[in-house]
PyMOL Python script that loads the backbone (N, CA, C, O; Angstrom):
from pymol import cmd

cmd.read_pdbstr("""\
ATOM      1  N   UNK A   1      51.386 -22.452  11.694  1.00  0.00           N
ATOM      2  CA  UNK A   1      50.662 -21.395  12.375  1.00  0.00           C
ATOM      3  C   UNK A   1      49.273 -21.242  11.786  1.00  0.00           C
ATOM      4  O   UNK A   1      48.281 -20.999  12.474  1.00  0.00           O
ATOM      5  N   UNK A   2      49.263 -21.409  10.384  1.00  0.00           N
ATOM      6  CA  UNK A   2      47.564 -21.271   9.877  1.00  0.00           C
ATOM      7  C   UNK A   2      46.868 -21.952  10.315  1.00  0.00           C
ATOM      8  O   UNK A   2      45.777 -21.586  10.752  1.00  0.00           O
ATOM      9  N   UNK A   3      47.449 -23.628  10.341  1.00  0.00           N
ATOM     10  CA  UNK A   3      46.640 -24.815  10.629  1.00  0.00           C
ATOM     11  C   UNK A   3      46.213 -24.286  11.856  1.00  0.00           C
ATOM     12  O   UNK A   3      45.003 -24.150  12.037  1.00  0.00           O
ATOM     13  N   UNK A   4      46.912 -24.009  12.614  1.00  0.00           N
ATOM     14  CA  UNK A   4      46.570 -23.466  14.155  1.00  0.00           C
ATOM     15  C   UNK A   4      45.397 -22.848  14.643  1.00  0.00           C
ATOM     16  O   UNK A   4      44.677 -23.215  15.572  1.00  0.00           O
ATOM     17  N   UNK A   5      45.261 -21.542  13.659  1.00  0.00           N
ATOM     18  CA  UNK A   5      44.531 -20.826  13.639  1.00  0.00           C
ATOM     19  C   UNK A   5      42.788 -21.129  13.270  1.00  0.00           C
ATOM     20  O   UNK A   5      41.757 -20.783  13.847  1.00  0.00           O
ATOM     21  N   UNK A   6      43.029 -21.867  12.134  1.00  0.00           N
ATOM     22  CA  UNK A   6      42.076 -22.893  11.281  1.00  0.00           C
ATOM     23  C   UNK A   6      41.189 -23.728  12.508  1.00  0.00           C
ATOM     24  O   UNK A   6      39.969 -23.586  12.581  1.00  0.00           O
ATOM     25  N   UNK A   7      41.980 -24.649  13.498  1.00  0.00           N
ATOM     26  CA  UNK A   7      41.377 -25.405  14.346  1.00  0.00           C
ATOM     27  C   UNK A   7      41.138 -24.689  15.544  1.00  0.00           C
ATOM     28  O   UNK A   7      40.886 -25.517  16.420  1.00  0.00           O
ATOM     29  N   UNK A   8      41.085 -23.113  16.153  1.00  0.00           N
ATOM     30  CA  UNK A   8      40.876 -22.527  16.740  1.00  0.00           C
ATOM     31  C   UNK A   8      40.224 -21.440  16.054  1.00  0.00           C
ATOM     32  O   UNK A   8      40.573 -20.545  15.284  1.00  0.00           O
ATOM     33  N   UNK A   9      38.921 -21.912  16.720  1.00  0.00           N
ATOM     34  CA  UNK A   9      37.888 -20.400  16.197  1.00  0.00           C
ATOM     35  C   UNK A   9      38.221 -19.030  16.913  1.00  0.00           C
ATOM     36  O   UNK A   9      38.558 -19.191  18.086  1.00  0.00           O
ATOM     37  N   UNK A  10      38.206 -17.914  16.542  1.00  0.00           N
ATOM     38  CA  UNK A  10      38.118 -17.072  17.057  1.00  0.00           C
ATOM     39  C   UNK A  10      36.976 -15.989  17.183  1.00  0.00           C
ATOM     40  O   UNK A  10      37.089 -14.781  17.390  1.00  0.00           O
ATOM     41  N   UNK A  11      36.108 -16.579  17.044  1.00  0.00           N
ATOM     42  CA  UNK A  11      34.471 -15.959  16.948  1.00  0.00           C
ATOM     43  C   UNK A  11      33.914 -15.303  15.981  1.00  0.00           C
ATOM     44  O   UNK A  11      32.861 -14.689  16.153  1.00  0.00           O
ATOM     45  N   UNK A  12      34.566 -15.347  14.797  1.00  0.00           N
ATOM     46  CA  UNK A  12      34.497 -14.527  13.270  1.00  0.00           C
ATOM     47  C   UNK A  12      33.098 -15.387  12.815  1.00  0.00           C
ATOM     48  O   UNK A  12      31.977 -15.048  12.437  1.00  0.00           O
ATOM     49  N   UNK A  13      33.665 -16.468  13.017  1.00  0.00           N
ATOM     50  CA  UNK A  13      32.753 -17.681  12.159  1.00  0.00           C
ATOM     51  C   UNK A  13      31.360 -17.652  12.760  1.00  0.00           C
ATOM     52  O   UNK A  13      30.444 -17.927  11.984  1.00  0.00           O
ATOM     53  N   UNK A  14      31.087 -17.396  13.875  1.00  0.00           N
ATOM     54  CA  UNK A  14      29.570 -17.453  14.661  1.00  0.00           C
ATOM     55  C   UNK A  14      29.035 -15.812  14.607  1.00  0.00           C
ATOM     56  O   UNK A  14      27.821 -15.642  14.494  1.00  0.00           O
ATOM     57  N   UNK A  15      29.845 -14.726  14.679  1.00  0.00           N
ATOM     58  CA  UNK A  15      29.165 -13.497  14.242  1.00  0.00           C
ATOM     59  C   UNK A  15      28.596 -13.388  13.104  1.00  0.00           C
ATOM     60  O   UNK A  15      27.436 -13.166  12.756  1.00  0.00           O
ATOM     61  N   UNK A  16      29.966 -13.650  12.343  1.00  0.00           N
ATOM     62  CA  UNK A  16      29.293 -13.995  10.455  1.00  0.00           C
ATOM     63  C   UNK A  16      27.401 -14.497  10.459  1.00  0.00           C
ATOM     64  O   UNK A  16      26.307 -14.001  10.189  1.00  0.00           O
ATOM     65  N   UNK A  17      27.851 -15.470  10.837  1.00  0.00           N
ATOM     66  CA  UNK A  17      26.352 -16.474  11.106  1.00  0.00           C
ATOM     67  C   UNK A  17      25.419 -15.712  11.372  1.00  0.00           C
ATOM     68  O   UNK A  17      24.453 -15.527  10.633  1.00  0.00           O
ATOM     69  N   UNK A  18      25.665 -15.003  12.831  1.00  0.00           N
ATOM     70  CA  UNK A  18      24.204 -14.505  13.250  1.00  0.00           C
ATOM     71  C   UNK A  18      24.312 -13.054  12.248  1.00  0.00           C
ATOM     72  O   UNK A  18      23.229 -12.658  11.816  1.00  0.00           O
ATOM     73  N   UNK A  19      25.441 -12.322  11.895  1.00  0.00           N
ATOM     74  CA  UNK A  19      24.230 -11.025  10.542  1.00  0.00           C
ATOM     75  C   UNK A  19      24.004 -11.384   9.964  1.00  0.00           C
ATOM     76  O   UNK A  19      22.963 -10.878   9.543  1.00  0.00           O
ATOM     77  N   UNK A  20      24.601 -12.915   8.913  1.00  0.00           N
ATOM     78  CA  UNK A  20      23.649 -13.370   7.760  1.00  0.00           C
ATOM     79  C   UNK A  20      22.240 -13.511   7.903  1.00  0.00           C
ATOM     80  O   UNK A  20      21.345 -13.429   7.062  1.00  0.00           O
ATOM     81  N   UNK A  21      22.200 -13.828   9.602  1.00  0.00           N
ATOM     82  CA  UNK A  21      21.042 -14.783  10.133  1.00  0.00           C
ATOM     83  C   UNK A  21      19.763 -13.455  10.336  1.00  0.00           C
ATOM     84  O   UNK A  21      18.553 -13.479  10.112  1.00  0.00           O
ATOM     85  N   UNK A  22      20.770 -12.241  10.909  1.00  0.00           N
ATOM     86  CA  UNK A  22      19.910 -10.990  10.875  1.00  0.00           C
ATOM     87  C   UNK A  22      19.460 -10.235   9.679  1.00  0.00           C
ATOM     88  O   UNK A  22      18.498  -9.469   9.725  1.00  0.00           O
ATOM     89  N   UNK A  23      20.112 -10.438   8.678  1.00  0.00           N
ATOM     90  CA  UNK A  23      20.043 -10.074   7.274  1.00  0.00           C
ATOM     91  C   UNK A  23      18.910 -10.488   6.533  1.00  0.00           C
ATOM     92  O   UNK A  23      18.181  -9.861   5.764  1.00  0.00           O
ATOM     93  N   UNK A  24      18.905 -11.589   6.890  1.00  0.00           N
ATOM     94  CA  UNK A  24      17.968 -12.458   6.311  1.00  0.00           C
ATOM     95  C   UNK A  24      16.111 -11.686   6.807  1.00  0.00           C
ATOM     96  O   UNK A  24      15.125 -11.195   6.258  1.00  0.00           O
ATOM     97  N   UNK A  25      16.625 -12.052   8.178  1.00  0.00           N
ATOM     98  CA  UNK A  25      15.270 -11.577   9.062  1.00  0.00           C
ATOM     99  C   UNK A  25      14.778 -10.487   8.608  1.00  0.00           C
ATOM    100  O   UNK A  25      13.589 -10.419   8.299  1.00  0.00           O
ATOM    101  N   UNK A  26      15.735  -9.306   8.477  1.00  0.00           N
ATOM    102  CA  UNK A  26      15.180  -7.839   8.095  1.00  0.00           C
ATOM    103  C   UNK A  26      14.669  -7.856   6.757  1.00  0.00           C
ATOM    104  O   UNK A  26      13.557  -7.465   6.401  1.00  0.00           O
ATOM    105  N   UNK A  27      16.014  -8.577   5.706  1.00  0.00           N
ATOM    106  CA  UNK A  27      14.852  -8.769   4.228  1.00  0.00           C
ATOM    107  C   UNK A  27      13.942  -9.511   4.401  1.00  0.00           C
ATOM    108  O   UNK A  27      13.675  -9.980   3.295  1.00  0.00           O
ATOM    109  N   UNK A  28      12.904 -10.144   5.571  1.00  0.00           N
ATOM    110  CA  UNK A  28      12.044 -10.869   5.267  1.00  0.00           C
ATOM    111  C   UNK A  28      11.038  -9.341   5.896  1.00  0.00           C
ATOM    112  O   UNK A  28      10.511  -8.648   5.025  1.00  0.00           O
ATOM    113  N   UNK A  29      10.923  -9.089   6.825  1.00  0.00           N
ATOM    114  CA  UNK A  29      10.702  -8.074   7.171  1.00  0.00           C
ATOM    115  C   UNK A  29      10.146  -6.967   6.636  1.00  0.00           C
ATOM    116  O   UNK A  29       9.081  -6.409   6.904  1.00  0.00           O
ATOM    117  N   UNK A  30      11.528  -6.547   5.343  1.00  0.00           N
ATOM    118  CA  UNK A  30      11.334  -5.153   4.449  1.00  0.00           C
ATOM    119  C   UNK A  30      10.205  -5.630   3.491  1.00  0.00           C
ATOM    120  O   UNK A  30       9.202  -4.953   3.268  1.00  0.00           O
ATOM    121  N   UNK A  31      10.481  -7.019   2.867  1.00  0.00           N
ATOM    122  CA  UNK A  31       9.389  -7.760   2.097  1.00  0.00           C
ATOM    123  C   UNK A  31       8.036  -7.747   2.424  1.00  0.00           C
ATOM    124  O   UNK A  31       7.121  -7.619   1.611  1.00  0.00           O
ATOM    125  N   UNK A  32       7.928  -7.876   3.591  1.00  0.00           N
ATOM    126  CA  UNK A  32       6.495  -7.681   4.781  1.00  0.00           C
ATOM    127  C   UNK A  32       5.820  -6.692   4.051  1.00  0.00           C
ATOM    128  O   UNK A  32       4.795  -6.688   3.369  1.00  0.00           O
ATOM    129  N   UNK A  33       7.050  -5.464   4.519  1.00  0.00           N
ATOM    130  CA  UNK A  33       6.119  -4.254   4.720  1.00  0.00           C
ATOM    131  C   UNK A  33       5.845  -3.793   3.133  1.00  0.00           C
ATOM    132  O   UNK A  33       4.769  -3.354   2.724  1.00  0.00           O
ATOM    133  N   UNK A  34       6.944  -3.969   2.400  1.00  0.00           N
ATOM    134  CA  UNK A  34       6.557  -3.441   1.044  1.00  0.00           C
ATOM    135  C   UNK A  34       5.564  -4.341   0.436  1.00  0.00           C
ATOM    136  O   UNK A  34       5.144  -3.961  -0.657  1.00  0.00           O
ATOM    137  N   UNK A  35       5.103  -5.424   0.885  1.00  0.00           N
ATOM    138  CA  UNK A  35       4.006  -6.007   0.046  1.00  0.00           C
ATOM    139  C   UNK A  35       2.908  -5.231   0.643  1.00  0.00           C
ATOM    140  O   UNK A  35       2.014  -4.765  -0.064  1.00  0.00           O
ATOM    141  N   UNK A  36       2.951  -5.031   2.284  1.00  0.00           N
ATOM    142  CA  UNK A  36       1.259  -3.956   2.672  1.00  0.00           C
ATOM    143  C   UNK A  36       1.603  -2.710   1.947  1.00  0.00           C
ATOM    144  O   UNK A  36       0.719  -2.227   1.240  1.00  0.00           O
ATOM    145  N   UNK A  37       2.588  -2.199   2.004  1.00  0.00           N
ATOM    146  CA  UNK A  37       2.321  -0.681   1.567  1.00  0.00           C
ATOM    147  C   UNK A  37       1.638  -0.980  -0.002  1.00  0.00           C
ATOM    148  O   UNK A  37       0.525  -0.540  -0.292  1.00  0.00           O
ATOM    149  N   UNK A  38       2.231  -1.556  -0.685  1.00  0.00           N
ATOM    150  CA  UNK A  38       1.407  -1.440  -2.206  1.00  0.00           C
ATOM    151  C   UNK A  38      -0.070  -2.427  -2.021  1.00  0.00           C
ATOM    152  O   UNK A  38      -0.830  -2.422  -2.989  1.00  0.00           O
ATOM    153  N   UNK A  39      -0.284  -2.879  -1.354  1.00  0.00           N
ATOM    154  CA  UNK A  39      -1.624  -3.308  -0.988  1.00  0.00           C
ATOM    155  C   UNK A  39      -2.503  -2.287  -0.143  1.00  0.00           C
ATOM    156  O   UNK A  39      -3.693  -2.487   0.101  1.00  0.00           O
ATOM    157  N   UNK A  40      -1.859  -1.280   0.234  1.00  0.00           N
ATOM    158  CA  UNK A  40      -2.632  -0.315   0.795  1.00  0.00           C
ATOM    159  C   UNK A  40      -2.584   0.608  -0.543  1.00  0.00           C
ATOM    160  O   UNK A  40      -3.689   1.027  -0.891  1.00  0.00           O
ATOM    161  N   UNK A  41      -1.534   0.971  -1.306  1.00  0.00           N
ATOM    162  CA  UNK A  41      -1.712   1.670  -2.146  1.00  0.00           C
ATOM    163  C   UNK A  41      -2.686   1.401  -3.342  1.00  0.00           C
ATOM    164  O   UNK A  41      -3.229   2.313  -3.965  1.00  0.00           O
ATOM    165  N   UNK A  42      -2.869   0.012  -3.619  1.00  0.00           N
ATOM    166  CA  UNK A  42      -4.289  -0.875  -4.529  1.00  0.00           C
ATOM    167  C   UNK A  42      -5.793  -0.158  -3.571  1.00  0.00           C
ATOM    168  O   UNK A  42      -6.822   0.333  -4.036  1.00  0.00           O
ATOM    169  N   UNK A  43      -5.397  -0.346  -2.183  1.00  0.00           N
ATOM    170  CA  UNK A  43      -6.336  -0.092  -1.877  1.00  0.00           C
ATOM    171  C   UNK A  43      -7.300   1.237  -1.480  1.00  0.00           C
ATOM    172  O   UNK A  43      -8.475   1.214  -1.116  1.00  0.00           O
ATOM    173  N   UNK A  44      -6.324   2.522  -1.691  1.00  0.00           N
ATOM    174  CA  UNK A  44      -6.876   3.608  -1.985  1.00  0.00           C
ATOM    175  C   UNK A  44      -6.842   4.085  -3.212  1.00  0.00           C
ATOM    176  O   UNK A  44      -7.369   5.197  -3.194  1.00  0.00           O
ATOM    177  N   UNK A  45      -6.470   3.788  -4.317  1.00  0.00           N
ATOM    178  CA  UNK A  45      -6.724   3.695  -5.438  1.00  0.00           C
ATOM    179  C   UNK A  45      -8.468   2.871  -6.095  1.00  0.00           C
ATOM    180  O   UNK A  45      -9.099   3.154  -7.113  1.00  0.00           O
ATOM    181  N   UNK A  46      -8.773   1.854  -5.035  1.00  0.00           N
ATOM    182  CA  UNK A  46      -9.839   1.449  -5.361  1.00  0.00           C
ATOM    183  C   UNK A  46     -10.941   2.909  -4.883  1.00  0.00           C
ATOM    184  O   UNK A  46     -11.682   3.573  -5.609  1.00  0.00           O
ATOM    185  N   UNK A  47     -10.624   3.050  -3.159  1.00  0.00           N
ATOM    186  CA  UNK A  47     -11.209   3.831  -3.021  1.00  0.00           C
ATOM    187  C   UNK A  47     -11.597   5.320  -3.330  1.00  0.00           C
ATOM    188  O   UNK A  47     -12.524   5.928  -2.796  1.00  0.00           O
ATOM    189  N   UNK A  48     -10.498   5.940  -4.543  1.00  0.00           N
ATOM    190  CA  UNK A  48     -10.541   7.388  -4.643  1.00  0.00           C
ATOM    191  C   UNK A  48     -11.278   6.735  -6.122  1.00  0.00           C
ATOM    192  O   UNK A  48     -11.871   7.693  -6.618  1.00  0.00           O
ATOM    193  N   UNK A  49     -11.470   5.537  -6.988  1.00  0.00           N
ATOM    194  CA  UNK A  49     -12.397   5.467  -7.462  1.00  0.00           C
ATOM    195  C   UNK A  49     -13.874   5.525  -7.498  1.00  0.00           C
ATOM    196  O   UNK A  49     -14.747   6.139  -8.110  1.00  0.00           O
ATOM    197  N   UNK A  50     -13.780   4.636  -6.595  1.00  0.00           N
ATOM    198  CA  UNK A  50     -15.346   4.437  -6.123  1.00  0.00           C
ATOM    199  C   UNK A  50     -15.975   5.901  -5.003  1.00  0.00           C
ATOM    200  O   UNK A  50     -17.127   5.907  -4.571  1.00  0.00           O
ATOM    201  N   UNK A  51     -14.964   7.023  -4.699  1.00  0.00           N
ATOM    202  CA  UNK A  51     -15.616   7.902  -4.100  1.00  0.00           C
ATOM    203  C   UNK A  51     -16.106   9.024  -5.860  1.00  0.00           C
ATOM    204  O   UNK A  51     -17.161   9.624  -6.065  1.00  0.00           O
ATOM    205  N   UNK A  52     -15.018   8.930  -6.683  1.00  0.00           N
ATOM    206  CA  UNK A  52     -15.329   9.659  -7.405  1.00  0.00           C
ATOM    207  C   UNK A  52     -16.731   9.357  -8.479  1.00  0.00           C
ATOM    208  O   UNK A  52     -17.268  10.266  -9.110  1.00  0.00           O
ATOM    209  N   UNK A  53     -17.246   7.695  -8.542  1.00  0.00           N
ATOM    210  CA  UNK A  53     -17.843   7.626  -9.309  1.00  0.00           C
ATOM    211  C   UNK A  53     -19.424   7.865  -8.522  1.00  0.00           C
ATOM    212  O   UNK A  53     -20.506   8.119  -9.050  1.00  0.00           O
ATOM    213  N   UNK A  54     -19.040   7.656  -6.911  1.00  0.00           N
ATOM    214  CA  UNK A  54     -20.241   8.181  -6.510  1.00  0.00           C
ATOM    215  C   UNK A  54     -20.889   9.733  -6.628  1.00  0.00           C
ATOM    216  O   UNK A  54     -22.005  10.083  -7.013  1.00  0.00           O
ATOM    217  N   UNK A  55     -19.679  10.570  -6.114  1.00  0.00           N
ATOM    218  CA  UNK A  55     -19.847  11.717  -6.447  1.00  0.00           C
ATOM    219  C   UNK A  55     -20.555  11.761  -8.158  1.00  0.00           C
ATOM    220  O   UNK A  55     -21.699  12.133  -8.417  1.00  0.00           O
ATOM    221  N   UNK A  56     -19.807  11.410  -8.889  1.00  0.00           N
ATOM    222  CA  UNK A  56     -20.378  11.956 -10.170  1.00  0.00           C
ATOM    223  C   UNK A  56     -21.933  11.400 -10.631  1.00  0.00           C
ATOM    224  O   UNK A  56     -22.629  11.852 -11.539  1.00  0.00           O
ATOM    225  N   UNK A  57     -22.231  10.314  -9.739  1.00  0.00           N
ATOM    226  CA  UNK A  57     -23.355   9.581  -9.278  1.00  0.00           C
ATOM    227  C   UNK A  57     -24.171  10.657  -9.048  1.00  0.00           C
ATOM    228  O   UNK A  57     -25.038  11.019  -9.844  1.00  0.00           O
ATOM    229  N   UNK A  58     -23.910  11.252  -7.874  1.00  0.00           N
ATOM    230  CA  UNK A  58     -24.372  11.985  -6.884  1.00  0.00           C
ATOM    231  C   UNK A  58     -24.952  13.635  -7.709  1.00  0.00           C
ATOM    232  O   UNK A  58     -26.083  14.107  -7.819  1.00  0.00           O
ATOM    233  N   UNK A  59     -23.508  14.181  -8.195  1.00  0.00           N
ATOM    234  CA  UNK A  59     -23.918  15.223  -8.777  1.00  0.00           C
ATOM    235  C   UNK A  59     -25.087  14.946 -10.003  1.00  0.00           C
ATOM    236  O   UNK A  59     -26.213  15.440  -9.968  1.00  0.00           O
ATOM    237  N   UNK A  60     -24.663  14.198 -10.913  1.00  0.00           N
ATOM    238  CA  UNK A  60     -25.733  13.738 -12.073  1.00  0.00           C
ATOM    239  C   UNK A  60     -27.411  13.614 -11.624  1.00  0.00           C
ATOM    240  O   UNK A  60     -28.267  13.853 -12.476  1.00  0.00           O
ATOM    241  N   UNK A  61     -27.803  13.217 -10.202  1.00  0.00           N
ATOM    242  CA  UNK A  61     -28.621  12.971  -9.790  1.00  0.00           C
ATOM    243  C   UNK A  61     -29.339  14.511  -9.313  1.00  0.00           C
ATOM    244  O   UNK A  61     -30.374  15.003  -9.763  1.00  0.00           O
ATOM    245  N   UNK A  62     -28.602  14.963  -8.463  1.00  0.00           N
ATOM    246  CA  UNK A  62     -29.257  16.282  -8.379  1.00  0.00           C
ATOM    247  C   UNK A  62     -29.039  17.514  -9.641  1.00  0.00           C
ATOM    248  O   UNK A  62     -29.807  18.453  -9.848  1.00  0.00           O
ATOM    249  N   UNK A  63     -27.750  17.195 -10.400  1.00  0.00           N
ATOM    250  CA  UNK A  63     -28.397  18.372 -11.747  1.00  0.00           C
ATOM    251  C   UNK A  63     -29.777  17.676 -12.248  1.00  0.00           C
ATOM    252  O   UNK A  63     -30.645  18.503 -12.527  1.00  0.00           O
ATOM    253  N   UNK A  64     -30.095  16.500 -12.392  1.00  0.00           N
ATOM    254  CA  UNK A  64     -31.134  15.793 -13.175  1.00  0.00           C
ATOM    255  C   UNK A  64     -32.526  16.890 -12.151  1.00  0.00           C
ATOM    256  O   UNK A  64     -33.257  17.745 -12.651  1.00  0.00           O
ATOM    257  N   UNK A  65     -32.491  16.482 -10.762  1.00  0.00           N
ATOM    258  CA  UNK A  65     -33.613  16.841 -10.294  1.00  0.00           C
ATOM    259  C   UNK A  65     -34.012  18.467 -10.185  1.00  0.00           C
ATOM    260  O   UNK A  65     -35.173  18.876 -10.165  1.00  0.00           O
ATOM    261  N   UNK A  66     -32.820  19.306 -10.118  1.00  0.00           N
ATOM    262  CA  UNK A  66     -32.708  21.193 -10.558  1.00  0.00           C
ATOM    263  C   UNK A  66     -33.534  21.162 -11.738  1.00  0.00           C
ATOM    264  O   UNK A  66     -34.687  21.545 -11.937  1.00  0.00           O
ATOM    265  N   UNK A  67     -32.638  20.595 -12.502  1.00  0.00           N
ATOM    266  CA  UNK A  67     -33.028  20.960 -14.120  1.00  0.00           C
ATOM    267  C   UNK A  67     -34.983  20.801 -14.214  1.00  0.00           C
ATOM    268  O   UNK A  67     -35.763  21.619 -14.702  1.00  0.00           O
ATOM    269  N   UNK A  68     -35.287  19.523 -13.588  1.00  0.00           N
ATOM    270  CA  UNK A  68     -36.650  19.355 -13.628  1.00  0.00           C
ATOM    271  C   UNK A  68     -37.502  19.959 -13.181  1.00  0.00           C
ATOM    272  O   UNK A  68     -38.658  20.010 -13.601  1.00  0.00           O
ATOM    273  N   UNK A  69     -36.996  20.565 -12.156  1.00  0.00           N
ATOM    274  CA  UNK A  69     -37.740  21.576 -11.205  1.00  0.00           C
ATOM    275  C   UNK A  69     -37.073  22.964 -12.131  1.00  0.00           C
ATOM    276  O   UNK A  69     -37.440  24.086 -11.783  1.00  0.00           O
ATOM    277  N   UNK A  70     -36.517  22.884 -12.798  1.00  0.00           N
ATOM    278  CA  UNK A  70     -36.679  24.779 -13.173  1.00  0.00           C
ATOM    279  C   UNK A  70     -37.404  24.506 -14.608  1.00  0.00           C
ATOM    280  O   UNK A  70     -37.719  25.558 -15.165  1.00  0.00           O
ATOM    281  N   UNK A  71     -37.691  23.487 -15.228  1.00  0.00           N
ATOM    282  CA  UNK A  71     -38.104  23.265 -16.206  1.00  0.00           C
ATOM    283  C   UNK A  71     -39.775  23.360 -16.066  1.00  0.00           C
ATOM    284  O   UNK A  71     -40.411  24.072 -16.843  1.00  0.00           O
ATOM    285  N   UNK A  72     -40.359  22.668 -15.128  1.00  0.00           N
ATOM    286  CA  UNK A  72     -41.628  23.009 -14.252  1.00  0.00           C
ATOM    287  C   UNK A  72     -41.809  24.119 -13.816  1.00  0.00           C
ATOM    288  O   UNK A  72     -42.916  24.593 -14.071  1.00  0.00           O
ATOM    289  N   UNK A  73     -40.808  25.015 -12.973  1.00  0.00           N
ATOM    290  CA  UNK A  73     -41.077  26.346 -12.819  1.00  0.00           C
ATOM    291  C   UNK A  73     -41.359  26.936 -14.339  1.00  0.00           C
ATOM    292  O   UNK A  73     -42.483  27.401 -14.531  1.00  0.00           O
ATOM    293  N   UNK A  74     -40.635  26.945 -15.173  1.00  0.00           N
ATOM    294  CA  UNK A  74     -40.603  27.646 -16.430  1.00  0.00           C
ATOM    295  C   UNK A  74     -42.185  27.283 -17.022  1.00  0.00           C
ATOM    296  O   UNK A  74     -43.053  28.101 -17.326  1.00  0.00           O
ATOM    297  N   UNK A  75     -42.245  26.127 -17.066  1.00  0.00           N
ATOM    298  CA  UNK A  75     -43.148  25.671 -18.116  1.00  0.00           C
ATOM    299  C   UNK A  75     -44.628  26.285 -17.367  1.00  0.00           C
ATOM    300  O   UNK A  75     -45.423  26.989 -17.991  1.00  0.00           O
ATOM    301  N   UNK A  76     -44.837  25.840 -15.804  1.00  0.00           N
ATOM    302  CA  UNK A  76     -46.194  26.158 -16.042  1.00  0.00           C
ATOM    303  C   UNK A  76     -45.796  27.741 -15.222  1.00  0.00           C
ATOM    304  O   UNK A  76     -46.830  28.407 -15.265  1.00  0.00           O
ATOM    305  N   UNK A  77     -45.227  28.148 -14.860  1.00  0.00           N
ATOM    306  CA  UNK A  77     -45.644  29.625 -14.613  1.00  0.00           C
ATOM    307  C   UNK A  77     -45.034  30.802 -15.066  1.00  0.00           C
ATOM    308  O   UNK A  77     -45.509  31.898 -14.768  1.00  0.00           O
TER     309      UNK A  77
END
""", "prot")
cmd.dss("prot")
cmd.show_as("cartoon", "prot")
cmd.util.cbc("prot")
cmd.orient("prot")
């Protein structure tokens, strides 16, 4: 009766197949996306750098030009 069974598929063997086959697909998939998400995450990390060093760019530049101008107010009047 096993042998029987053995040389008669009963469709176990080709389902098996295709979720391994779907398994596969989705971990290629999940791999996809988790490599963009931390490549998006590199990539606002670059950018909350480079906004902050402008800002501090930015501010440094106009305390520099206040300061000069109240230093001129002071000095000559």
């Amino acid at each position: 009766m096993a042998d029987k069974s053995i040389k008669r598929p009963n469709g176990w063997g080709e389902w098996a197949h295709k979720v391994l086959g779907d398994l596969e697909r989705l971990e290629e998939a999940q791999s996809k996306t988790t490599k963009s998400i931390n490549q998006l995450i590199i990539d606002i990390a670059v950018l909350k750098t480079r906004a902050s060093f402008a800002g501090a760019v930015a501010g440094s530049v106009w305390a520099g030009i206040i300061t000069t101008i109240v230093l001129l107010v002071v000095h000559f009047f």
